[in-house]
N, C-alpha and C positions, 0 to 999 in steps of 0.2 A: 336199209335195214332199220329195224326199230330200238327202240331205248328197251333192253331189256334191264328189271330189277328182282333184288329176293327180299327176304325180310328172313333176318336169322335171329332166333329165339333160344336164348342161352338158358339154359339151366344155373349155371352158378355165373354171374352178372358179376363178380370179380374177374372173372377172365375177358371181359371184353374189349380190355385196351391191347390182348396178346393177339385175340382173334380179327380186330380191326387193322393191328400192324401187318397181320398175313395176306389179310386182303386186298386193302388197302394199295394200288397201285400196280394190281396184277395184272398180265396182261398175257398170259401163256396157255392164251384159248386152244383146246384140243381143235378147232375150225380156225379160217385164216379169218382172221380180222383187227383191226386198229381200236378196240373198245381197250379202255384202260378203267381198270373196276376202281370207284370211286364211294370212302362207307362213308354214310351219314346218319345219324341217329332221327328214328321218326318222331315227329314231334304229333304226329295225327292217335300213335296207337302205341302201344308199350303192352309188354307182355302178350303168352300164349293163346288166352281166354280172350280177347279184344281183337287179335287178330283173323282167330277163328271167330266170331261173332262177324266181323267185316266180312271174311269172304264166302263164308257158308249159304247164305241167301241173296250171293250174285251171280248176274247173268254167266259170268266165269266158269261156273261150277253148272251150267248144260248140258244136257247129256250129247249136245251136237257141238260144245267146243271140245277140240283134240287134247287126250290125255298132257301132253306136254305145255297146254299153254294154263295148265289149272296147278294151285298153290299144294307142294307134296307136306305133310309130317314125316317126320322120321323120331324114333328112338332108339338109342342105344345103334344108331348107324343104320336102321330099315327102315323102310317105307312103310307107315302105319298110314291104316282108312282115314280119310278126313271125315269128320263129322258133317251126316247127311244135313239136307235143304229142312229147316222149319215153317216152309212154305212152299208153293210151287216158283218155278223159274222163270223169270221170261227169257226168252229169246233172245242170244247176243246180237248186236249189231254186225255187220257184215263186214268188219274192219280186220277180221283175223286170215 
C-alpha cells in the first residue's frame, strides 16, 4: 500500500499546534492498517493560493484519475469545487 498524504490549510494559523497535536500520532483508520499519521509542516508550499496553484494544472486533476485520488477543498465543513485546469492536462502515468 502506498504513502498516503494531505495538506491541511488553516484558516486561522494560530490553531495549528492544537490541530497538529490531534493528529499527530493517529492511528484509528476506519480500514485496518498499521499507518501511524505523522504532521510535518511543508517547506515546498504554505498557504491556500500556492497549493491550489500546485495542483490545479497536474496530471492529478484528469479527468481519468478517480475522484478519490484528486486533492478536495472544503469550507465551513463541505466539499467546495477545486479550481478548474488553466491549461490542458496530460495524462497521468499508470502508477494509480
Amino acid at each position: 500500500c502506498g504513502l498516503g498524504y494531505a495538506f491541511v490549510n488553516l484558516v486561522d494559523g494560530a490553531r495549528s499546534r492544537e490541530v497538529s497535536a490531534a493528529l499527530d500520532g493517529f492511528s484509528s483508520w476506519a480500514v485496518r492498517s498499521n499507518k501511524v499519521c505523522q504532521v510535518t509542516l511543508s517547506e515546498r508550499e504554505q498557504g491556500l493560493k500556492a497549493l491550489v496553484r500546485r495542483f490545479r494544472n497536474s496530471s492529478i486533476m484528469h479527468v481519468e484519475v478517480p475522484d478519490e485520488f484528486k486533492p478536495c477543498l472544503f469550507s465551513s465543513g463541505r466539499r467546495v469545487p477545486f479550481p478548474p485546469p488553466r491549461k490542458q492536462l496530460r495524462r497521468p502515468s499508470e502508477q494509480l
